[in-house]
KEGU-505131 format. One record per residue (C-alpha): x, y, z; residue in one letter. Coordinates in Angstrom, 3 decimals. Example, Ala and Ser with C-alpha at 12.3 -4.5 7.8 and 13.67 -1.06 7.14 Angstrom:
% KEGU-505131
KOLRO_east_north_up_type
KOLRO_12.300_-4.500_7.800_A
KOLRO_13.670_-1.060_7.140_S
This chain:
% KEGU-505131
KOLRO_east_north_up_type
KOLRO_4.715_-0.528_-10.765_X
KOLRO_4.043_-0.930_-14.110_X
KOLRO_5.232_-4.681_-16.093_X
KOLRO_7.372_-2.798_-18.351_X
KOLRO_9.049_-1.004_-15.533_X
KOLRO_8.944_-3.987_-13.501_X
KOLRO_10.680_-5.904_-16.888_X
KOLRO_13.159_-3.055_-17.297_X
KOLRO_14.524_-3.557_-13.986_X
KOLRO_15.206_-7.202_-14.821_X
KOLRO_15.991_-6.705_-18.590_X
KOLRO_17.458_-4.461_-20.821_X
KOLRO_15.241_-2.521_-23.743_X
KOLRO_15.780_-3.711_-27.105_X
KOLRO_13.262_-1.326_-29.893_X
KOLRO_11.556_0.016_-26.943_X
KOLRO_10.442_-3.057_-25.198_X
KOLRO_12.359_-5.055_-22.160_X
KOLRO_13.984_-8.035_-22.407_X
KOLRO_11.555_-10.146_-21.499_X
KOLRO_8.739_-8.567_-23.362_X
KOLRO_10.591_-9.458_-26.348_X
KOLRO_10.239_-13.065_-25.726_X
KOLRO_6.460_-12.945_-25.274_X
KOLRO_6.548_-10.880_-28.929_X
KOLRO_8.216_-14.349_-30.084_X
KOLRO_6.137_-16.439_-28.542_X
KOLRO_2.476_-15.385_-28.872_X
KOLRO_1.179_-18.799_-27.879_X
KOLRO_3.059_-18.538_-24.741_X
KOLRO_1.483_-15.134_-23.533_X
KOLRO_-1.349_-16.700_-24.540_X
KOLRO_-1.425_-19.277_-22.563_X
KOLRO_-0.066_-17.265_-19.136_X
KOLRO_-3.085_-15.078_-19.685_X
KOLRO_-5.416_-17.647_-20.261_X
KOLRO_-4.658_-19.093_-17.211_X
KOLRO_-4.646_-15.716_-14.799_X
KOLRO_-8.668_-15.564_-16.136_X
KOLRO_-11.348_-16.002_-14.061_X
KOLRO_-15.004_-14.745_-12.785_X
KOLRO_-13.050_-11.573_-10.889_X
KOLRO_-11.637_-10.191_-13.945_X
KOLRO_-14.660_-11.130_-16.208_X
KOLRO_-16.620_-7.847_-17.250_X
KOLRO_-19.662_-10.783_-16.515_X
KOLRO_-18.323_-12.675_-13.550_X
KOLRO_-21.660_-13.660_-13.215_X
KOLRO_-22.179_-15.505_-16.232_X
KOLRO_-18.525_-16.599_-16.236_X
KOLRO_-17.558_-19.834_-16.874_X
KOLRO_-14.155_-22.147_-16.899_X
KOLRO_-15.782_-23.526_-20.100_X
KOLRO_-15.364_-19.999_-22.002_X
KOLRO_-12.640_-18.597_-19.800_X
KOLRO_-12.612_-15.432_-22.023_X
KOLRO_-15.708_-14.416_-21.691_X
KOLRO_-16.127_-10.929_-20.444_X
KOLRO_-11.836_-10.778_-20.463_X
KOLRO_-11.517_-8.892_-23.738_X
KOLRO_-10.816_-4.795_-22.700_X
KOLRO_-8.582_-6.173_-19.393_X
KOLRO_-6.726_-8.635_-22.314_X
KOLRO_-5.885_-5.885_-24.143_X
KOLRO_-4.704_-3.565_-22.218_X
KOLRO_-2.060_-6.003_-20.681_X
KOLRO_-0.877_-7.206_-24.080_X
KOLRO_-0.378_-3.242_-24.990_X
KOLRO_1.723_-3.076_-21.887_X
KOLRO_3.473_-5.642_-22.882_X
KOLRO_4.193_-5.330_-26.651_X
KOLRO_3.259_-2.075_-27.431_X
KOLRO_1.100_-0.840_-30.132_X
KOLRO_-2.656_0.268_-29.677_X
KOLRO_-5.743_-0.583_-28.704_X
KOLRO_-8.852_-1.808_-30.891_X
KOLRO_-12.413_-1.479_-30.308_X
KOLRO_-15.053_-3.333_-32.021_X
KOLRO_-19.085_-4.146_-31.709_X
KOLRO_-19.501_-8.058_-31.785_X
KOLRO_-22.796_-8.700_-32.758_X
KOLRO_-25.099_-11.428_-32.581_X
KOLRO_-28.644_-12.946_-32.936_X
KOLRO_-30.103_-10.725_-29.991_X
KOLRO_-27.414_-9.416_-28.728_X
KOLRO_-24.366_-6.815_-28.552_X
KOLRO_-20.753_-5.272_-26.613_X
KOLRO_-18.096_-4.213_-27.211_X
KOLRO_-14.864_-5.979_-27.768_X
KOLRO_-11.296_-4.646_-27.410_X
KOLRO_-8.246_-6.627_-29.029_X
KOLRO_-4.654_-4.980_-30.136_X
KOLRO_-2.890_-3.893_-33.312_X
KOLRO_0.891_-4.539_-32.479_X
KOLRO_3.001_-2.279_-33.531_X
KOLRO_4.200_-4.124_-36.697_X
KOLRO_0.664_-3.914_-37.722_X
KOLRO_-0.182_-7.372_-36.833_X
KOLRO_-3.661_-7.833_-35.500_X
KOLRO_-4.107_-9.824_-32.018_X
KOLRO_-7.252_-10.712_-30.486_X
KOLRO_-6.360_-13.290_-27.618_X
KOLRO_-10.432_-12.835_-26.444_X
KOLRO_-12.260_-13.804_-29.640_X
KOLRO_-12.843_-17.525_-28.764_X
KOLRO_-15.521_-16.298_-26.421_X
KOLRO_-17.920_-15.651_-29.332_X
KOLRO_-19.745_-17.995_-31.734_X
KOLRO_-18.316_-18.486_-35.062_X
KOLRO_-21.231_-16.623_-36.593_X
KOLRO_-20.748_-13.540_-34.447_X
KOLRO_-20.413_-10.055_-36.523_X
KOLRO_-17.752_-7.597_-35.853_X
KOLRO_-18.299_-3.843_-36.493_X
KOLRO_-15.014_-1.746_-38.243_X
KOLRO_-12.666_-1.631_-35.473_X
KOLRO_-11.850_1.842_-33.830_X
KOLRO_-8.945_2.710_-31.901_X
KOLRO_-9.182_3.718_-28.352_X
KOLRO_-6.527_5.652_-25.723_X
KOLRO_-5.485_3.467_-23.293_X
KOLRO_-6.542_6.084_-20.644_X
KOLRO_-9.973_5.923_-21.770_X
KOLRO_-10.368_2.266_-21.067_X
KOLRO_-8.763_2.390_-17.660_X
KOLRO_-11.415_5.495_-17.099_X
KOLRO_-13.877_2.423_-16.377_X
KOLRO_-13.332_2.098_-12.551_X
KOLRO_-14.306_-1.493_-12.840_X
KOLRO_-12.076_-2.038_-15.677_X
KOLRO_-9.045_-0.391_-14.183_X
KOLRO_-9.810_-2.654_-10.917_X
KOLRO_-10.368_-5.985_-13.062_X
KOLRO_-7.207_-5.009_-15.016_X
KOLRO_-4.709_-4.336_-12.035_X
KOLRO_-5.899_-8.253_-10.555_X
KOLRO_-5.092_-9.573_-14.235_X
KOLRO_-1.599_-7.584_-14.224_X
KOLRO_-0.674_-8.643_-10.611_X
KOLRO_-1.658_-12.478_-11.566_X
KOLRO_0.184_-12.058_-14.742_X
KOLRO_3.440_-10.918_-12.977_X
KOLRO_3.269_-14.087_-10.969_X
KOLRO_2.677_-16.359_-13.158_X
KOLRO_5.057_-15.548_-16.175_X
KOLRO_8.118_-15.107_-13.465_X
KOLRO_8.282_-11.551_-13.476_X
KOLRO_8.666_-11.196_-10.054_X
């Protein structure tokens, strides 16, 4: 079941998002933190080089697509670049335009990011490993915020 189904059967919709969703959309620091804390090596992109230390490393495309569920609005995808290094990086554009990036602590300060692109939601979830990594992150996140 999906979290806004599962919040429409214990809210009712207000501008197209349940009850509850609308108190995560007023409290960013809150879904925030829930998510932070559902994070670990299983829904890392990296669980191997996963740490507690930089909990959202490798968490940025499974991030995203559970704050789109939740508040709406699309999905972002960037190139973070780096001394030696690249990947991708998904974050969200609400849908009052406001950009959200819960993920972006797991690069240096001095990291480069490419023009962001948008992506269909159905094209990140095409990832078998994604879609997996995402539906432990969206089970977790059920639990823990109380959406039972």
């Amino acid at each position: 079941m999906s979290i806004a189904r599962k919040l429409h059967s214990i809210g009712s919709l207000k501008e197209g998002r349940p009850a509850s969703a609308n108190s995560f959309v007023k409290d960013i620091g809150r879904l925030e933190r829930i998510v932070e804390a559902c994070w670990d090596k299983s829904t890392s992109a990296d669980p191997d080089a996963w740490t507690a230390g930089n909990g959202a490393y490798g968490q940025c495309a499974v991030t995203a697509l559970l704050v789109q569920e939740m508040l709406g609005g699309k999905l972002l995808r960037s190139v973070a670049s780096w001394e030696g290094g690249s990947v991708s990086h998904y974050f969200n554009e609400l849908p009052d335009g406001m950009v959200l990036d819960l993920t972006r602590k797991q690069f240096e300060a001095d990291c480069r990011f490419s023009a962001p692109e948008y992506r269909d939601r159905s094209y990140v979830l095409s990832y078998p490993d994604t879609a997996s990594r995402y539906e432990i992150l969206k089970r977790r996140f059920i639990l823990a915020s109380g959406l039972r």
